[in-house]
Residue frames as a rotation matrix with the C-alpha (Angstrom) as fourth column:
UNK 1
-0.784 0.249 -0.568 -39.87
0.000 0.916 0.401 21.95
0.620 0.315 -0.718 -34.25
UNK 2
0.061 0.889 0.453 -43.88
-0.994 0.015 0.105 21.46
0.087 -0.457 0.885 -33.07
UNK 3
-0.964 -0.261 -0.040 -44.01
-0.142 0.640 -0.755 18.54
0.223 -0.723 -0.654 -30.62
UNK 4
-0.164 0.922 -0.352 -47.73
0.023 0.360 0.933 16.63
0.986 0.144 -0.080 -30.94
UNK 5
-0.872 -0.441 0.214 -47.85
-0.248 0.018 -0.969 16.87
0.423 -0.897 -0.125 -27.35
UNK 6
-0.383 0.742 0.550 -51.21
-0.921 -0.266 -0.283 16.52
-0.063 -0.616 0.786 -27.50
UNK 7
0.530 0.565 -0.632 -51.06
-0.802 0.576 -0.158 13.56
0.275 0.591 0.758 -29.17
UNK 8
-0.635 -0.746 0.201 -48.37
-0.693 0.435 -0.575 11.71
0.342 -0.504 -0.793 -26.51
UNK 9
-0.970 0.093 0.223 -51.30
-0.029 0.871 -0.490 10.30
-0.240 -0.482 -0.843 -24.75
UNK 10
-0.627 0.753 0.202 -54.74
0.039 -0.229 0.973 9.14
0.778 0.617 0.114 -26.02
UNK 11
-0.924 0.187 0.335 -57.48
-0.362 -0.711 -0.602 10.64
0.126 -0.678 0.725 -24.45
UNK 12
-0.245 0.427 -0.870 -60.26
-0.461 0.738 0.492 8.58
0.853 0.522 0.016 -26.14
UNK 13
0.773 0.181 -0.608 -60.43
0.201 0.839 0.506 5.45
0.602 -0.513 0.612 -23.94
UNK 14
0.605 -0.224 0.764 -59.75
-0.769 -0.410 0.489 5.37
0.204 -0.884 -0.421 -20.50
UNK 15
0.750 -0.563 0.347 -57.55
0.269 0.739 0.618 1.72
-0.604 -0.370 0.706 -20.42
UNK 16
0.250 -0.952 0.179 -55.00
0.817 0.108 -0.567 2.73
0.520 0.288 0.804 -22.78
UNK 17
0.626 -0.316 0.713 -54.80
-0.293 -0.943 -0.161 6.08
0.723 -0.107 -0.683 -21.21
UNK 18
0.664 -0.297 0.686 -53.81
-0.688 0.117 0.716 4.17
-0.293 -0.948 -0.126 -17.79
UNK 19
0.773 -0.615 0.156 -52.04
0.527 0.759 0.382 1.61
-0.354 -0.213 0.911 -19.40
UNK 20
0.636 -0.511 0.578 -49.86
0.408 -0.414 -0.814 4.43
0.655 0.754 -0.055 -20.82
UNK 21
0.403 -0.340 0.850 -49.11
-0.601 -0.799 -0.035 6.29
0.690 -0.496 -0.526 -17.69
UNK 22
0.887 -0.135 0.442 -49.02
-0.168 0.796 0.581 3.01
-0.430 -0.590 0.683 -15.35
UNK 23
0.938 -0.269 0.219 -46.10
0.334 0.528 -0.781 1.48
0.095 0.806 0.585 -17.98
UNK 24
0.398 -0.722 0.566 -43.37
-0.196 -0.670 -0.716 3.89
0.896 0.174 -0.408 -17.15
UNK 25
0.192 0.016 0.981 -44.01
-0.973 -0.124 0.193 3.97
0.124 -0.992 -0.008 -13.47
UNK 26
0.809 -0.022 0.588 -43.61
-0.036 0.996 0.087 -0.27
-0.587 -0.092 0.804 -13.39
UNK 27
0.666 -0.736 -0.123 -40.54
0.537 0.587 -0.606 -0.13
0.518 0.337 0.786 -15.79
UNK 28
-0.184 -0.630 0.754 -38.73
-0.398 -0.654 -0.643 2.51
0.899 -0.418 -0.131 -13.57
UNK 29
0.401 0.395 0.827 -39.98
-0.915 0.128 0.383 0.46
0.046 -0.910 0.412 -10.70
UNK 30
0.889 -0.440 0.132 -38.18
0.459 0.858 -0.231 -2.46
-0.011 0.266 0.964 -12.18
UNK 31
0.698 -0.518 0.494 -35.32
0.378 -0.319 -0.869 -0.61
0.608 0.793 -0.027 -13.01
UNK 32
0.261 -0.500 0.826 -34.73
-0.766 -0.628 -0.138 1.02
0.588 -0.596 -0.547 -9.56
UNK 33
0.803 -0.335 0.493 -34.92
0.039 0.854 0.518 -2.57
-0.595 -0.397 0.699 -7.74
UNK 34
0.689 -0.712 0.135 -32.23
0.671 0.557 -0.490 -4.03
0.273 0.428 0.861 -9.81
UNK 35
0.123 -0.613 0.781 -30.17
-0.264 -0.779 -0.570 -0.58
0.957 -0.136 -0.257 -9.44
UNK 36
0.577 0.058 0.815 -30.96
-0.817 0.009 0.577 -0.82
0.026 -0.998 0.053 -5.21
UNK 37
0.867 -0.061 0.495 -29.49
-0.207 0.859 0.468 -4.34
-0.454 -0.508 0.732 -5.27
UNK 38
0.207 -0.687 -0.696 -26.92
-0.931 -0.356 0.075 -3.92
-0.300 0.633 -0.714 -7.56
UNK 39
0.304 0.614 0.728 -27.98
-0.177 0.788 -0.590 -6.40
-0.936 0.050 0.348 -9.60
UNK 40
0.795 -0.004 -0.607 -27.05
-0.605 -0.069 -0.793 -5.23
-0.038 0.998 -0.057 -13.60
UNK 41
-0.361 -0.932 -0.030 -23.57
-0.932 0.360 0.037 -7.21
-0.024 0.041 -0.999 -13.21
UNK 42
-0.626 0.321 0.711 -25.13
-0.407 0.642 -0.649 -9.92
-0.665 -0.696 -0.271 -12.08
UNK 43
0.549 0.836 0.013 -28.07
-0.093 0.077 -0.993 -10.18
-0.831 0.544 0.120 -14.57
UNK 44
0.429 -0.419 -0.800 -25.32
-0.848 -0.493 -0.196 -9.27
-0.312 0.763 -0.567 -17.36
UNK 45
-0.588 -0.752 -0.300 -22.39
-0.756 0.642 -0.128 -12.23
0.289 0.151 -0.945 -16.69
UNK 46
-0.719 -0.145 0.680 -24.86
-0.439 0.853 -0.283 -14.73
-0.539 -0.502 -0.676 -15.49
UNK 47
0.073 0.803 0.592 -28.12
0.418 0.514 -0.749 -14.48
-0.905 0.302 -0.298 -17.55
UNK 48
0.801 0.103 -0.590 -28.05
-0.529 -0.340 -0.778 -12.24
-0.281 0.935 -0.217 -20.79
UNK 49
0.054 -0.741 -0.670 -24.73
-0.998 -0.028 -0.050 -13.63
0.019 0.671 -0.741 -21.59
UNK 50
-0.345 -0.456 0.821 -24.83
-0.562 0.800 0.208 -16.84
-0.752 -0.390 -0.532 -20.54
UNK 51
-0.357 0.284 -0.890 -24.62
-0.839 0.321 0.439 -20.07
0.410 0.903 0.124 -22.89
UNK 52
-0.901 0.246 0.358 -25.96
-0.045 0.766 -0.641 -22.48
-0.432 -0.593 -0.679 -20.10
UNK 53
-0.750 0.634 -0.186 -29.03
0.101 0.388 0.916 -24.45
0.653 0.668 -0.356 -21.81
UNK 54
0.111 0.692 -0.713 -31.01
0.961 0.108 0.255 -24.42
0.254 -0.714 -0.653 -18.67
UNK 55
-0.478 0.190 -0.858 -30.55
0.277 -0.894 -0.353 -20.41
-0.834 -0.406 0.374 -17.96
UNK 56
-0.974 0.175 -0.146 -31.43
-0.201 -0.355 0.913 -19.81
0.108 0.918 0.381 -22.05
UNK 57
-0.626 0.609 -0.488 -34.50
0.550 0.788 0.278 -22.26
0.553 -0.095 -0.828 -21.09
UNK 58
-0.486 -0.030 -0.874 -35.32
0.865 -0.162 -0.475 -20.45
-0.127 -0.986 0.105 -18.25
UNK 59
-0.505 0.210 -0.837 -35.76
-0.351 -0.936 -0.023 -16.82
-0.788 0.282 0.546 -19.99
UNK 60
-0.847 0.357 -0.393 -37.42
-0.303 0.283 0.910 -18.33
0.436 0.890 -0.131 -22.84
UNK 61
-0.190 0.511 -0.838 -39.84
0.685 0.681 0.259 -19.71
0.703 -0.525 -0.479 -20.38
UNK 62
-0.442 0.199 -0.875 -40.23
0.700 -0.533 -0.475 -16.54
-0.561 -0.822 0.096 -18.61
UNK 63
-0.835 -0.026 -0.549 -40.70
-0.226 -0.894 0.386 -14.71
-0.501 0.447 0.741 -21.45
UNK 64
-0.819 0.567 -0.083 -42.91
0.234 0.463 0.855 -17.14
0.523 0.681 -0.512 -22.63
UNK 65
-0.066 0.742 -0.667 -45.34
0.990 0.133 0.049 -16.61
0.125 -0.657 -0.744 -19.26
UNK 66
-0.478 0.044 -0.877 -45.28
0.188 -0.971 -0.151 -12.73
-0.858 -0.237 0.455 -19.49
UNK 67
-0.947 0.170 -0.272 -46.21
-0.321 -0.513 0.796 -12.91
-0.004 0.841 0.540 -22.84
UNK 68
-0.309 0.830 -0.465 -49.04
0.922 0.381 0.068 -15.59
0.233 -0.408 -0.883 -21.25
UNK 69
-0.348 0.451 -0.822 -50.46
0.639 -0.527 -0.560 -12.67
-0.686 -0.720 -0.105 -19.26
UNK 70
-0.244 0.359 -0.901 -50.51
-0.431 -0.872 -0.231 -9.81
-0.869 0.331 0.368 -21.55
UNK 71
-0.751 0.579 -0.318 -52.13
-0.428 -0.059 0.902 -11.93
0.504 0.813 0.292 -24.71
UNK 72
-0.425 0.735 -0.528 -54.34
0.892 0.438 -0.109 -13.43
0.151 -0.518 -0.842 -21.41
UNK 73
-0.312 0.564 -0.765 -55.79
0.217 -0.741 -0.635 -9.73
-0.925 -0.365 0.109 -20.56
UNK 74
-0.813 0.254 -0.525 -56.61
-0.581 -0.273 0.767 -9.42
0.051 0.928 0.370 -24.72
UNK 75
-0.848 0.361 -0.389 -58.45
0.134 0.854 0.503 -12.44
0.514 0.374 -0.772 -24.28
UNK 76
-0.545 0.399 -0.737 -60.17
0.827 0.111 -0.551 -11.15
-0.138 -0.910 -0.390 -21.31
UNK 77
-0.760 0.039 -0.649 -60.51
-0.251 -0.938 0.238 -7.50
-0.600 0.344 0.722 -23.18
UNK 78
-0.936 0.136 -0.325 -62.17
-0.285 0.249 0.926 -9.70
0.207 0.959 -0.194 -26.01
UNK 79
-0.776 0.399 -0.489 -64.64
0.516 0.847 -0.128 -11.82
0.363 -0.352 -0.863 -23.87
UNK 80
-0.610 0.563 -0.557 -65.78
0.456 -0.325 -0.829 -9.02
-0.648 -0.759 -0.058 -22.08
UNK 81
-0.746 0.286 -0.601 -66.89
-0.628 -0.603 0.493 -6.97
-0.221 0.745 0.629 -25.36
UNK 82
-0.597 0.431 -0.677 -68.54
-0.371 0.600 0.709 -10.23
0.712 0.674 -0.199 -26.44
UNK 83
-0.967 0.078 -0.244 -70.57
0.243 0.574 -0.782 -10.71
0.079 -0.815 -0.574 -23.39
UNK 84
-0.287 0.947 -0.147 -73.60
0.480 0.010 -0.877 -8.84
-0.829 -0.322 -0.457 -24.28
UNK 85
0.091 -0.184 0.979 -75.08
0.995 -0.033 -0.098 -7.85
0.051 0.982 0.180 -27.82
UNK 86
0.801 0.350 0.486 -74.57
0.366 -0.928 0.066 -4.26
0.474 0.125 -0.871 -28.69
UNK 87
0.765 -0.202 -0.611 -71.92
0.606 -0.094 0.790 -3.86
-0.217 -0.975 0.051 -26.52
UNK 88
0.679 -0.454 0.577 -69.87
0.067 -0.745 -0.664 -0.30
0.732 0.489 -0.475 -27.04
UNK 89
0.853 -0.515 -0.088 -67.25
0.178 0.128 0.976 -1.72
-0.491 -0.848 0.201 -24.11
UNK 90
-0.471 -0.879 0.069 -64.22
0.307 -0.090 0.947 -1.25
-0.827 0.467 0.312 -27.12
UNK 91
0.155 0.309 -0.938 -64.57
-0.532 -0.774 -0.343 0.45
-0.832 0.552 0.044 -30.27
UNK 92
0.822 0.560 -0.104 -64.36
-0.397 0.432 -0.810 -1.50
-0.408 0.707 0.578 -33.49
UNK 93
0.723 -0.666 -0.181 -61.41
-0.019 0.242 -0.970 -0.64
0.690 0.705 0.162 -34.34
UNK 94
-0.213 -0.593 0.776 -59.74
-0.914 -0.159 -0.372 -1.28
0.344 -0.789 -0.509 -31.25
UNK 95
0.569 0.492 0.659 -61.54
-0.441 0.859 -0.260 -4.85
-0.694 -0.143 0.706 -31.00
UNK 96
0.944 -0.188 -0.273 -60.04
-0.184 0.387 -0.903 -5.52
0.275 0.903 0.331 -34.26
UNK 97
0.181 -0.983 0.011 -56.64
-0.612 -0.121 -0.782 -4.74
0.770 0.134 -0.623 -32.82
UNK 98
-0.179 -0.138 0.974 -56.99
-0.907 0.408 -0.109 -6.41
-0.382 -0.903 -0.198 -29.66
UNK 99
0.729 0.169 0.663 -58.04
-0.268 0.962 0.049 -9.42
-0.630 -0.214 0.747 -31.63
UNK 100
0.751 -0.648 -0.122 -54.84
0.107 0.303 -0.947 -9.32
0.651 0.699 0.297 -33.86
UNK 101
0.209 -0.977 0.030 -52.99
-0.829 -0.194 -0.525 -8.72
0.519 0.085 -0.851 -31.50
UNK 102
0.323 0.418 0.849 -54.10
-0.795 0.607 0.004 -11.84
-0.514 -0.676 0.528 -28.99
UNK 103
0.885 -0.359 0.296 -53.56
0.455 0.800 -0.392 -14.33
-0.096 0.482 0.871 -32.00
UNK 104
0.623 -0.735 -0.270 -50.28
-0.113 0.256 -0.960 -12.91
0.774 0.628 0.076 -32.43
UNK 105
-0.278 -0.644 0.713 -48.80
-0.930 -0.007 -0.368 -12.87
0.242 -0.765 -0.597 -28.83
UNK 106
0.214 0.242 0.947 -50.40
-0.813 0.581 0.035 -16.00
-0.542 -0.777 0.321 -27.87
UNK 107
0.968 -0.147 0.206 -48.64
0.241 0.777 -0.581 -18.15
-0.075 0.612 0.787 -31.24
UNK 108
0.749 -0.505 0.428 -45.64
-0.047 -0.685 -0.727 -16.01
0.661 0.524 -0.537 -31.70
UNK 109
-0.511 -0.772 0.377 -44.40
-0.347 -0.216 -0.913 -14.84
0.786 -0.598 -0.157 -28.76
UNK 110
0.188 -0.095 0.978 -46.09
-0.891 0.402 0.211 -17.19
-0.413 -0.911 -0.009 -25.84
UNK 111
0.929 0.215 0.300 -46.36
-0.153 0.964 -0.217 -20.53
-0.336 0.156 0.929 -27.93
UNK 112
0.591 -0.787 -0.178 -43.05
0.249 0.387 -0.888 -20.89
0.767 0.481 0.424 -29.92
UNK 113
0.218 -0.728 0.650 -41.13
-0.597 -0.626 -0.502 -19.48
0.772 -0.278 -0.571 -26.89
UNK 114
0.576 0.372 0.728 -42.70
-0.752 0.591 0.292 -22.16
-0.322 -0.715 0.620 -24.63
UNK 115
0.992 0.078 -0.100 -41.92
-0.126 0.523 -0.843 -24.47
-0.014 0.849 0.529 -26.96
UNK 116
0.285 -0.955 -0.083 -38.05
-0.041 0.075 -0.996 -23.51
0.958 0.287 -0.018 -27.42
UNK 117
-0.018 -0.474 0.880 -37.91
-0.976 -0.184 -0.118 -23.19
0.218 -0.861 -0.459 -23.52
UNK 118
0.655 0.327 0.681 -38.67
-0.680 0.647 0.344 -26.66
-0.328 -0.689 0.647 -23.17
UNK 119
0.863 -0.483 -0.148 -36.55
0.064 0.396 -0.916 -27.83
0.502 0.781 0.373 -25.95
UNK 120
0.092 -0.928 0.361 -33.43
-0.331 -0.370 -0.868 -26.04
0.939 -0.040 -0.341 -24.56
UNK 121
-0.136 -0.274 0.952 -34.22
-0.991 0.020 -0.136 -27.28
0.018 -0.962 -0.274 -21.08
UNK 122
0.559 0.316 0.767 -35.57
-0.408 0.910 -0.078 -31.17
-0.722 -0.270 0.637 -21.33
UNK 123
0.964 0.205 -0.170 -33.43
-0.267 0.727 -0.633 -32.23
-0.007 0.656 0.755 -24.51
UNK 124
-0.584 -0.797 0.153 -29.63
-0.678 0.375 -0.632 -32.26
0.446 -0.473 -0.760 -23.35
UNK 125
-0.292 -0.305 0.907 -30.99
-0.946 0.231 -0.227 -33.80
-0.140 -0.924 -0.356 -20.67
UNK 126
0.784 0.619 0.052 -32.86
-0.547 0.727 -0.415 -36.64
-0.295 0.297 0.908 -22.12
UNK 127
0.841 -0.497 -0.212 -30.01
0.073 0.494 -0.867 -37.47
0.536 0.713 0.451 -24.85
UNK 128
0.628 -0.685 -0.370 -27.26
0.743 0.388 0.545 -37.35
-0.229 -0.617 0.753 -21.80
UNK 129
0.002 -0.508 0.861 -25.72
0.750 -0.569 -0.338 -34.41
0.662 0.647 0.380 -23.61
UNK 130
-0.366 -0.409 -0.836 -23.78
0.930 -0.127 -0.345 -31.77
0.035 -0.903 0.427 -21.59
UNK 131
-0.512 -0.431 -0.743 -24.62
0.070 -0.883 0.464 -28.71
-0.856 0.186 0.482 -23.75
UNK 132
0.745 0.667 -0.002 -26.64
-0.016 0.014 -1.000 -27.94
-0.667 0.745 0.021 -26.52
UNK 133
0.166 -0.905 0.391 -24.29
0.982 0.186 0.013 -28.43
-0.085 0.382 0.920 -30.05
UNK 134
-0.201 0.066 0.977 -24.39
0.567 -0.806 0.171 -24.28
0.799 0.589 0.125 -31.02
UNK 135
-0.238 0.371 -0.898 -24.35
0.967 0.008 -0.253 -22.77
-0.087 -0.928 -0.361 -27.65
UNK 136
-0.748 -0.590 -0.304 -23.45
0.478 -0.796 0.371 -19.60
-0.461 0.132 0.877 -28.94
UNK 137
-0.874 0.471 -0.115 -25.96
-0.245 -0.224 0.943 -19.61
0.419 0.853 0.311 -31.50
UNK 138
-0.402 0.499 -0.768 -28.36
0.796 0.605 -0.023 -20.70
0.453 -0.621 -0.640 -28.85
UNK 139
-0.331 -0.184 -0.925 -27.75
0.798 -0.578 -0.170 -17.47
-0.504 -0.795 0.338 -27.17
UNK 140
-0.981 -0.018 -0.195 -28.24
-0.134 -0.664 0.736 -15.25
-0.142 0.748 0.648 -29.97
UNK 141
-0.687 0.727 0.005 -31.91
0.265 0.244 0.933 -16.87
0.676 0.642 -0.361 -30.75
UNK 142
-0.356 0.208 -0.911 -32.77
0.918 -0.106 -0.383 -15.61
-0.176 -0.973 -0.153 -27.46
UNK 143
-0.419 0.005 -0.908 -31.70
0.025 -1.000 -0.017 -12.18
-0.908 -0.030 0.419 -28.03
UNK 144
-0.970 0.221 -0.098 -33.21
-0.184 -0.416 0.891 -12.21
0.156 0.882 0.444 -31.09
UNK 145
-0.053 0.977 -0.208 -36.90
0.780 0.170 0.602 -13.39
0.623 -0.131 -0.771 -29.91
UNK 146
0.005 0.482 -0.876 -36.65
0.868 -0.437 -0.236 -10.49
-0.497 -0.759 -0.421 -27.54
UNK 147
-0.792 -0.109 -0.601 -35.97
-0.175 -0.902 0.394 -7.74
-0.585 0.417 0.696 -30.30
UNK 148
-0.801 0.536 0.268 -39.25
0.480 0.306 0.822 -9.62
0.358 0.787 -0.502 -32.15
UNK 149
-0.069 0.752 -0.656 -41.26
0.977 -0.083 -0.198 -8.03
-0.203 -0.654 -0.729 -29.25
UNK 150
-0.342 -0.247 -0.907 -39.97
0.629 -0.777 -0.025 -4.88
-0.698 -0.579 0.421 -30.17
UNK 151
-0.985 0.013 -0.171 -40.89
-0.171 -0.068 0.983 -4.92
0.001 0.998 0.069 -34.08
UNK 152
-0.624 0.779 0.067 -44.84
0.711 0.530 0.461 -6.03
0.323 0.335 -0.885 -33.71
UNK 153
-0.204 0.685 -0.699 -46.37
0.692 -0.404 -0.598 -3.53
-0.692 -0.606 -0.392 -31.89
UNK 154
-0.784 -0.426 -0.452 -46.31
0.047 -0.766 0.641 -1.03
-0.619 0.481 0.621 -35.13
UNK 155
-0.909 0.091 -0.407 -48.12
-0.405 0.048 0.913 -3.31
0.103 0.995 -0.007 -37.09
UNK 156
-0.415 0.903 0.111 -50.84
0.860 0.350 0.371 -4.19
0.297 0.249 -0.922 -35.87
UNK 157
-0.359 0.297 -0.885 -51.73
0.059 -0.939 -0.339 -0.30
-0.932 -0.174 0.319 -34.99
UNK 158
-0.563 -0.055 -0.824 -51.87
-0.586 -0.676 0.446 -0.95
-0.582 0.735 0.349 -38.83
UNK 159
0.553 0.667 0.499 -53.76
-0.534 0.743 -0.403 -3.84
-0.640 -0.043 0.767 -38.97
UNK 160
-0.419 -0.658 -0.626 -50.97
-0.891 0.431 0.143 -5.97
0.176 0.617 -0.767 -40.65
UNK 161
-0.981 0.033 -0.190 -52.84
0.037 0.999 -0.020 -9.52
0.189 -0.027 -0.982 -39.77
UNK 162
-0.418 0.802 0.427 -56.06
-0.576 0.130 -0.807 -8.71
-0.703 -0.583 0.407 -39.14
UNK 163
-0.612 0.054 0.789 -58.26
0.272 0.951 0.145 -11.07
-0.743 0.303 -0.597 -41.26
UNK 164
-0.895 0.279 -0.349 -59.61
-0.364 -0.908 0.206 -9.75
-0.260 0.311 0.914 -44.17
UNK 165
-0.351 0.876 -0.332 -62.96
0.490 0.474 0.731 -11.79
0.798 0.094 -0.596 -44.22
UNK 166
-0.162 0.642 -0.749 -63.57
0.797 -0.363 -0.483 -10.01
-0.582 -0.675 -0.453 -40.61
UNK 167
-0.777 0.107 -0.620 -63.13
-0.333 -0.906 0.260 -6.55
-0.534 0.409 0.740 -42.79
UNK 168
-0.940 0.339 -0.047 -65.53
0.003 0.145 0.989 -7.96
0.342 0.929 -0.137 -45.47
UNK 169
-0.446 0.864 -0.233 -68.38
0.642 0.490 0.590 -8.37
0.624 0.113 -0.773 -42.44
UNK 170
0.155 0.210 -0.965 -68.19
0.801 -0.599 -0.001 -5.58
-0.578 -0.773 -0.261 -40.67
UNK 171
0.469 0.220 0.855 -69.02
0.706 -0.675 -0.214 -2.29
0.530 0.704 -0.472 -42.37
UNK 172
0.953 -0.300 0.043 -67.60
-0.298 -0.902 0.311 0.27
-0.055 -0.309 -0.949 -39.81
UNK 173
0.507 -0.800 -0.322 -64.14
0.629 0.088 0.772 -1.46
-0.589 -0.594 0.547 -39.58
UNK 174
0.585 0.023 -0.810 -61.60
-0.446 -0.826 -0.345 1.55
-0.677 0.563 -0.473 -41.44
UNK 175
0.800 -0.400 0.448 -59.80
0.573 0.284 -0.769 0.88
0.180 0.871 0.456 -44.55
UNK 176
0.418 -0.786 -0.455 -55.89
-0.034 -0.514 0.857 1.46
-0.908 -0.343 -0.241 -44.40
């Protein structure tokens, strides 16, 4: 079996190259904290599993502000391109993706998560209620908004949302 190896990282443009190599080194840097403190137990029986409305809240609401950041550096990625005419700061098609992907982390996966984090954390409490009614099922919509993170990144590489009026004004963008 021939292994693209050359094709592991792109060479091309110098931010994805770093955000490629950087990415490991920060999730193995996450990974070894939690190991050092001995922490997975902990993280396991109190937050992934838990059916407490205010911890579900909580990660929904964290996840919502991480996804804040990384569709806030698209936005920044975007802004800068658009700061002067002519400007050859992102390639076309790489503008295109960065703006599909911005509208979809920043509705998707920062807005509707906000959204449910506040839900799960301010409405027991309002209505006097110990517990959401479906805790279980509470828990589960969690873990399922965090496997949604794992399922988008494909498509737009393939331009699954980009608008097709931008394709209609822009002559270099490619045809998939």
């Amino acid at each position: 079996m021939n292994f693209p190896w050359d094709q592991l990282i792109v060479h091309g443009n110098w931010m994805i190259t770093m955000a490629q190599i950087g990415a490991p080194f920060l999730v193995i840097g996450v990974i070894a904290v939690i190991t050092y403190f001995k922490l997975w137990k902990y993280l396991y029986k109190e937050w992934f599993t838990s059916v407490d409305h205010k911890k579900i809240g909580a990660m929904y609401l964290i996840c919502a502000v991480l996804m804040f950041v990384r569709g806030g550096i698209d936005a920044l990625l975007i802004r800068a391109q658009l700061t002067i005419p002519d400007n050859k700061f992102l390639e076309s098609n790489h503008y295109n993706e960065i703006f599909s992907t911005h509208g979809v982390i920043m509705i998707i996966f920062m807005a509707m998560p906000f959204v449910f984090g506040l839900w799960n954390v301010v409405v027991p409490l309002q209505i006097g209620a110990r517990d959401v009614a479906f805790p279980v099922l509470n828990s589960i919509s969690f873990l399922v908004i965090l496997r949604r993170y794992d399922f988008i990144q494909p498509f737009i590489y393939r331009r699954w949302i980009t608008c097709c009026w931008l394709d209609k004004l822009c002559s270099t963008c490619r045809r998939i």
